[in-house]
C-alpha positions as a printed Julia matrix, in Angstrom:
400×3 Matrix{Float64}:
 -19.21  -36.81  -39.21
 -18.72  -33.58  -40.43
 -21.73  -31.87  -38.82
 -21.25  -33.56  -35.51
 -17.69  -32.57  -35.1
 -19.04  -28.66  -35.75
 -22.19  -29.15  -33.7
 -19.09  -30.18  -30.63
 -17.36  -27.16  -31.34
 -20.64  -24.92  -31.22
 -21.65  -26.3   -27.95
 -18.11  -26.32  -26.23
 -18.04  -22.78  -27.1
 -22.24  -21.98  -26.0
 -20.54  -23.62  -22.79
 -17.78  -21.17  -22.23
 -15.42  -24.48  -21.82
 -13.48  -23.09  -24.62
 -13.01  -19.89  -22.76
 -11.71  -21.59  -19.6
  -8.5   -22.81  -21.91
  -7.45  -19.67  -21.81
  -6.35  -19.8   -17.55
  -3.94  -22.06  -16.78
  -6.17  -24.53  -14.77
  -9.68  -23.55  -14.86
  -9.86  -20.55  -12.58
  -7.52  -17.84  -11.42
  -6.29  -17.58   -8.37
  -5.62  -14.41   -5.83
  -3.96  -15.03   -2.7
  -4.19  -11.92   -0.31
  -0.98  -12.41    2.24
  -0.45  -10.03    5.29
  -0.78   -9.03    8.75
  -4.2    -9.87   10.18
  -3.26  -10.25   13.79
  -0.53   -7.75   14.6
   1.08   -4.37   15.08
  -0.5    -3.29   11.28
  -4.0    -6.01   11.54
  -5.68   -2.39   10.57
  -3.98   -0.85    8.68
  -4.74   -3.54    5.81
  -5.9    -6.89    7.69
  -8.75   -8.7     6.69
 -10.16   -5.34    5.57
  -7.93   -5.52    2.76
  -9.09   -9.35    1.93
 -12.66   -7.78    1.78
 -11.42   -5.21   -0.45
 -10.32   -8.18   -2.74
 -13.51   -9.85   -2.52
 -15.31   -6.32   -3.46
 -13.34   -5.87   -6.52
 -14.41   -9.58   -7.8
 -17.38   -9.26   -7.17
 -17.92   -6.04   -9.02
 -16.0    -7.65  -11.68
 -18.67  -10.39  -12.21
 -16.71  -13.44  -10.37
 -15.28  -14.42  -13.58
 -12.53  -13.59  -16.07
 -12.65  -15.48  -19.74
 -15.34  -17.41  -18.19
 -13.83  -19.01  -15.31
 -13.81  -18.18  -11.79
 -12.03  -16.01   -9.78
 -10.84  -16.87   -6.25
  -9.64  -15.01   -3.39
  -7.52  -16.61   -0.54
  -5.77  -14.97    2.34
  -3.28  -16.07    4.93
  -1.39  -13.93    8.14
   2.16  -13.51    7.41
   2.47  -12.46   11.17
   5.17   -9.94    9.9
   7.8   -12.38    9.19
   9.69  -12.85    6.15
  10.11  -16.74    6.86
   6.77  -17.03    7.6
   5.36  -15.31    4.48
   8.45  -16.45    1.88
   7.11  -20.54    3.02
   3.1   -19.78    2.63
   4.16  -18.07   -0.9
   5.74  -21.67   -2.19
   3.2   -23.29   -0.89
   0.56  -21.27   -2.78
   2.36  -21.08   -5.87
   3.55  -24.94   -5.87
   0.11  -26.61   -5.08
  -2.56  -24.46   -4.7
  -2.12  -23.11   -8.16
  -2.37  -19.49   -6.83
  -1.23  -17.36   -9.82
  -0.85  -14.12   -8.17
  -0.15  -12.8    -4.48
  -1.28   -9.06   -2.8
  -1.16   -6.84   -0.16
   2.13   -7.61    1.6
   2.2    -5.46    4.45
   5.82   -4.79    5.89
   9.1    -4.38    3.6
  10.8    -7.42    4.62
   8.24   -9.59    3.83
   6.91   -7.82    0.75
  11.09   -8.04   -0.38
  10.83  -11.6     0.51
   7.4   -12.28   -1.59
   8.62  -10.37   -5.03
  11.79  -12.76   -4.99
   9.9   -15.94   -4.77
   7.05  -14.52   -7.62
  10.08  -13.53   -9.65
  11.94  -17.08   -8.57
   8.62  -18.77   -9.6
   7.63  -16.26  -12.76
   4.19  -15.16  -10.76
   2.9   -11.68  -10.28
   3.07  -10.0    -7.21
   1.2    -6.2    -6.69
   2.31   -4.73   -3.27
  -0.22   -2.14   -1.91
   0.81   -2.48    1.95
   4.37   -2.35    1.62
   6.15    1.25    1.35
  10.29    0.55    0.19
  10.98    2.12   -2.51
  13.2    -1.08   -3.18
  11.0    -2.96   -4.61
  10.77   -0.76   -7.58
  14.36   -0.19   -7.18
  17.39   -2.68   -6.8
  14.9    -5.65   -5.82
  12.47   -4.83   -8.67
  11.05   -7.67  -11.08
   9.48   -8.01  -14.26
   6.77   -9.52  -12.39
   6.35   -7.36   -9.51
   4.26   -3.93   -9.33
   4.31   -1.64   -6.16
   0.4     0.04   -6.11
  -0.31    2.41   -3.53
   1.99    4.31   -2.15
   6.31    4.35   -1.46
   8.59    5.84    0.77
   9.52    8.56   -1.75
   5.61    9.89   -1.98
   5.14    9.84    1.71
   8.75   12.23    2.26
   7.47   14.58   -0.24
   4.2    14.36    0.95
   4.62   14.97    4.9
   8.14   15.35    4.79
   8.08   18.51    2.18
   4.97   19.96    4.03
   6.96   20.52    7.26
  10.11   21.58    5.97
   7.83   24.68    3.97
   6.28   25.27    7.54
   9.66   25.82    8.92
  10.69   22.42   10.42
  14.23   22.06    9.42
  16.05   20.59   11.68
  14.79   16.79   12.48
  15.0    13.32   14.33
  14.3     9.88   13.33
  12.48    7.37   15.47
  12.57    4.06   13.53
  11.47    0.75   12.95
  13.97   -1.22   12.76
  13.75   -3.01    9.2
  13.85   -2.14    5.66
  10.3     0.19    5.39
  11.69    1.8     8.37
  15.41    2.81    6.94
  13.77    3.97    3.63
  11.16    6.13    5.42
  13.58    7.56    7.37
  16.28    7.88    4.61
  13.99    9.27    1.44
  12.32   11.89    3.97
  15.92   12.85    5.66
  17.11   13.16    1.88
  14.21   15.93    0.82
  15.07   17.41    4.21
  18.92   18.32    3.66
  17.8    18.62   -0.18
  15.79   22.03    1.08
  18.76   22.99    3.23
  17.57   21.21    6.69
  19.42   19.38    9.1
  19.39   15.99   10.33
  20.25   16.21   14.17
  19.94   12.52   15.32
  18.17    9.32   14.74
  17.37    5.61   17.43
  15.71    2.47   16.1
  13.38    0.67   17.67
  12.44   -2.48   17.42
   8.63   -3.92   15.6
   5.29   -3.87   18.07
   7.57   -1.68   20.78
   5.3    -1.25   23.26
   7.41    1.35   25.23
   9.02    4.16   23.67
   9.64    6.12   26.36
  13.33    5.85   26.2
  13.03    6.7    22.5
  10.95    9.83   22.53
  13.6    11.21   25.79
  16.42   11.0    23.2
  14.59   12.95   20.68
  13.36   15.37   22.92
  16.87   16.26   24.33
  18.18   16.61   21.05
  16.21   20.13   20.51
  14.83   18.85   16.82
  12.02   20.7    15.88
  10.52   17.87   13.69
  10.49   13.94   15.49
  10.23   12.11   12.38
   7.8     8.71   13.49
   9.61    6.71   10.29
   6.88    3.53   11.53
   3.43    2.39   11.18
   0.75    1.1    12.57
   0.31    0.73   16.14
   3.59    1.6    16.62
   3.25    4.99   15.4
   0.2     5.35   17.42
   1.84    4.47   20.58
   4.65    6.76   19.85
   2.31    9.82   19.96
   0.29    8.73   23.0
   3.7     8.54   24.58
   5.19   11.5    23.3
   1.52   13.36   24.51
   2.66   12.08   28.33
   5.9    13.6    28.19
   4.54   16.83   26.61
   6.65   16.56   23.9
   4.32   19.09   21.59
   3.02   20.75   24.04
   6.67   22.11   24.27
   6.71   23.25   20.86
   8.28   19.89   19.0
   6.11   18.56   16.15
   5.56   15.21   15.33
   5.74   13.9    11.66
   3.41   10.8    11.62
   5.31    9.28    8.54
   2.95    6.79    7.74
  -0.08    7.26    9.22
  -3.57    6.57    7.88
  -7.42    6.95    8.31
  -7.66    3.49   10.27
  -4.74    4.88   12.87
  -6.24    8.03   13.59
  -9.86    6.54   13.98
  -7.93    4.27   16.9
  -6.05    6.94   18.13
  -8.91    9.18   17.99
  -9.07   13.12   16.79
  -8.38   14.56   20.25
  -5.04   13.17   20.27
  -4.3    12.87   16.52
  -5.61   16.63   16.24
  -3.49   18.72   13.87
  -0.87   15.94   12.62
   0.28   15.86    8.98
   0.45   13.09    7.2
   0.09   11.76    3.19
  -2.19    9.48    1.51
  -3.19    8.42   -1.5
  -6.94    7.7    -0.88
  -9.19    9.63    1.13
 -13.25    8.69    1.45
 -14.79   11.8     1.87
 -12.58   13.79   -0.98
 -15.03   13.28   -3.98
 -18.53   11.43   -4.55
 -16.54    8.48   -6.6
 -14.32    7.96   -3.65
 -17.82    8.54   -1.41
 -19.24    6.05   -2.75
 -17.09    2.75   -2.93
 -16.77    3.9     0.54
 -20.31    3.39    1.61
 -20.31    0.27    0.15
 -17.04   -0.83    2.28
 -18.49    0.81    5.79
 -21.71   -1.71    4.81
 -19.13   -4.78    5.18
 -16.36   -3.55    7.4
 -18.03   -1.12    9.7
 -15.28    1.17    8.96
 -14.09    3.42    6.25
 -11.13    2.47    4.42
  -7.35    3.86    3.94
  -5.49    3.35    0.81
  -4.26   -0.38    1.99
  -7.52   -1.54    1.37
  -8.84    1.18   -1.92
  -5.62    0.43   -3.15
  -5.84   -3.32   -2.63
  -9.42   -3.41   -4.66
  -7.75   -1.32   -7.54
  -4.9    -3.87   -7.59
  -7.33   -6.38   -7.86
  -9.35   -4.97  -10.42
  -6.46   -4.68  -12.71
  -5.1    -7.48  -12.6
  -8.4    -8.83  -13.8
  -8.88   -6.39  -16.5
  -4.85   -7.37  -17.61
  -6.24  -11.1   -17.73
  -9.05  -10.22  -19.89
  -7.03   -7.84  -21.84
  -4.08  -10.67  -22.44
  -6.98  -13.17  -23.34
  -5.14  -15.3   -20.85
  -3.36  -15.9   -17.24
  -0.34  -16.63  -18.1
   2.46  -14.51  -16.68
   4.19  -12.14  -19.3
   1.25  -11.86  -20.9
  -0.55  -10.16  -18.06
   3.1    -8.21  -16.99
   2.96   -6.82  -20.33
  -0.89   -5.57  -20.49
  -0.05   -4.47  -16.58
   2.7    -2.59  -17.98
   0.44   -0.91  -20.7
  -3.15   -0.42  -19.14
  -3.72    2.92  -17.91
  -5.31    2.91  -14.34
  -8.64    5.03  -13.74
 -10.72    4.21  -11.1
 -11.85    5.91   -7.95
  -8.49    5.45   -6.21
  -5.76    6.26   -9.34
  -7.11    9.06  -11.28
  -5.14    8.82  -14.31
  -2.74    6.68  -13.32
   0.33    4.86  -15.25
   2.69    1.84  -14.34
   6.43    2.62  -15.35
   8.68    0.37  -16.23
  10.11   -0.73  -13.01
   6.7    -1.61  -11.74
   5.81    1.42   -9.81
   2.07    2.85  -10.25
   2.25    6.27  -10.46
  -0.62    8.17   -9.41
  -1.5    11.61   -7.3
  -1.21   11.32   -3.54
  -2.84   13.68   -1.15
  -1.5    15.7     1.93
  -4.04   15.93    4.5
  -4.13   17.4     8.42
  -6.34   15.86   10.96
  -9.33   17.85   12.16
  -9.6    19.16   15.71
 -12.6    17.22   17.38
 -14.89   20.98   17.03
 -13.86   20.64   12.83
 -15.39   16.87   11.92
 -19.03   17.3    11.52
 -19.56   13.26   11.09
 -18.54    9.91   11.94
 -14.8     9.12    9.89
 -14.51   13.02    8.93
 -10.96   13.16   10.22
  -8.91   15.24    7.43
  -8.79   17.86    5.86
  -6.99   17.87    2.32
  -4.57   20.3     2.11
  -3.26   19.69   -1.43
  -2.82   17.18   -4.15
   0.56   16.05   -5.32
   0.57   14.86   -8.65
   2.08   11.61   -9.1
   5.25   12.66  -11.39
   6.31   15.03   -8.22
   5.54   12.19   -5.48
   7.45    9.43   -7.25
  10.73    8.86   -8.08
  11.79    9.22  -11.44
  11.96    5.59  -12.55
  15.45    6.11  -14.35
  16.68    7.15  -11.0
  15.22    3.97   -8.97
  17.96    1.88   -9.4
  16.06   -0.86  -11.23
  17.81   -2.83  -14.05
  14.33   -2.93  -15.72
  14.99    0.45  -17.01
  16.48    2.14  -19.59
């Protein structure tokens, strides 16, 4: 009896079976949820779902010997929308941990649910500094990149060049009023001057009444405090009225390596603008890249880098926890140091926030790029401790 009880154990555990106690339910669940047919479809999209399915793959497909699944939805940019498919995957489809999250409001509405329903959430599309701030939650983690890093970033560039006075044109929701509030902060912080600010609403397809107010009000800086398309029509716009060719600069806020490749380099020539991935800046970053142009046809930003990072650590946190279950993977979150091709060095605080070096780069004029996707050029790294906000100053209750 003896033998045959030990011979059950030995072969449960040649099967891995034993292993698969370990997750919840036999596999482990990663639901990708954001905008894959709207104003920001590339700036993260289903490029960032392929990102996902990069990162498992490299893993191995499995953690503690059972599989690893990526699903994806379109939160079509609203909160409603993306708060009900959350539920849903949490409830019943035994999804134990949701990414991406492109737009503020719906990446606010996301972390309250996780933290409602004790999941992990890991924002890489979403910029408000909120998130690690008054809405912050033991569950949540904010990956690759904030509001605060991109005002210091593009914001503190153009106030050194001499841009101190500024207007805001805004999207009107929460990743909009942070932009525009964090970079009009460092601005008066270095002794500029805010001279005016409009709103405008998500997917505005003419800004034309916009761009006339900030060109009347004599700004040197137009602060573009939105994303996307958005922020891409804004400067084909602001090109028709001559807006720099009159000497005004535009700040592209947020503004990444998918929106200039749309926009192309002979109107995005000379911008600023702040990321915290860029594929041609080392042969690490080189080469996931290659691998990502061989499934995407396109070279990514750090939606999608930062996506597969997410990914990948919330994997090794699994592995490192020895199971799925929730605090247990917060905690090894919390305490894993981040080193890959994306976060060189990098380190989650306590209020969730990945700290790692961002990058402030200039788009090439069309006579600089000597290849396909060679768009920037870097002009400096900011390490991570100067392009985030001190954690004890975020506002989160999670800290000490």
């Amino acid at each position: 009896m003896r033998k045959t009880i030990l011979a059950s154990l030995m072969a449960l555990l040649a099967s891995g079976t034993a292993f698969a106690q370990s997750a919840s339910d036999g596999k482990v669940k990663i639901g990708i949820l954001n905008d894959q047919s709207g104003v920001y479809a590339d700036f993260g999209g289903k490029s960032s779902v392929e990102a996902a399915k990069m990162a498992v793959e490299d893993f191995g497909g499995k953690v503690l010997g059972v599989p690893v699944e990526i699903v994806d939805a379109d939160h079509q940019n609203k909160p409603d929308v993306a708060s009900n498919i959350a539920r849903q995957w949490y409830d019943t489809q035994q999804v134990d941990a949701i990414m991406e999250l492109t737009t503020s409001s719906v990446a606010l509405a996301v972390q309250a649910v996780a933290k409602e329903k004790k999941k992990i959430d890991i924002v890489t599309g979403a910029a408000t500094t909120d998130l690690t701030g008054k809405a912050c939650s033991p569950y949540g983690f904010h990956w690759a990149y904030d509001t605060h890093a991109l005002a210091v970033g593009t914001g503190g560039a153009l106030v050194k060049q001499g841009g101190d006075t500024w207007f805001f044109l805004t999207a009107d929701y929460a990743f909009g009023y942070s932009l525009e509030q964090q970079t009009g902060d460092f601005v008066k912080a270095n002794n500029g001057k805010i001279v005016g600010s409009v709103r405008h609403p998500l997917s505005s397809q003419d800004f034309s009444s916009f761009l006339l107010q900030a060109q009347s009000s004599g700004a040197k800086v137009i602060g573009l405090a939105n994303a996307g398309l958005d922020t891409a029509n804004a400067i084909k716009q602001a090109a028709e009225f001559g807006i720099t060719a009159g000497g005004q600069r535009l700040a592209a806020l947020l503004f990444t390596l998918a929106e200039v490749h749309g926009l192309g380099l002979q109107a995005a020539q000379g911008l600023t603008l702040t990321e915290g991935y860029y594929w041609n800046l080392d042969d690490k970053s080189r080469d996931f890249a290659k691998k990502f142009f061989a499934r995407t046809k396109k070279m990514p930003n750090m939606i999608h880098t930062g996506t597969y990072s997410a990914v990948m650590q919330y994997l090794k946190a699994i592995q490192k926890a020895g199971t799925d279950e929730t605090e247990a993977v917060a905690k090894a979150l919390h305490e894993m140091p981040v080193d890959d091709f994306f976060a060189r060095g990098g380190t989650v605080a306590k209020n969730g926030r990945m700290i790692h070096d961002m990058y402030l780069l200039q788009v090439k004029k069309p006579a600089e790029s000597k290849e396909p996707w060679d768009y920037f050029n870097v002009l400096a790294t900011i390490p991570g401790k100067d392009a985030y906000m001190d954690p004890a100053k975020s506002g989160c209750d999670l800290v000490k």
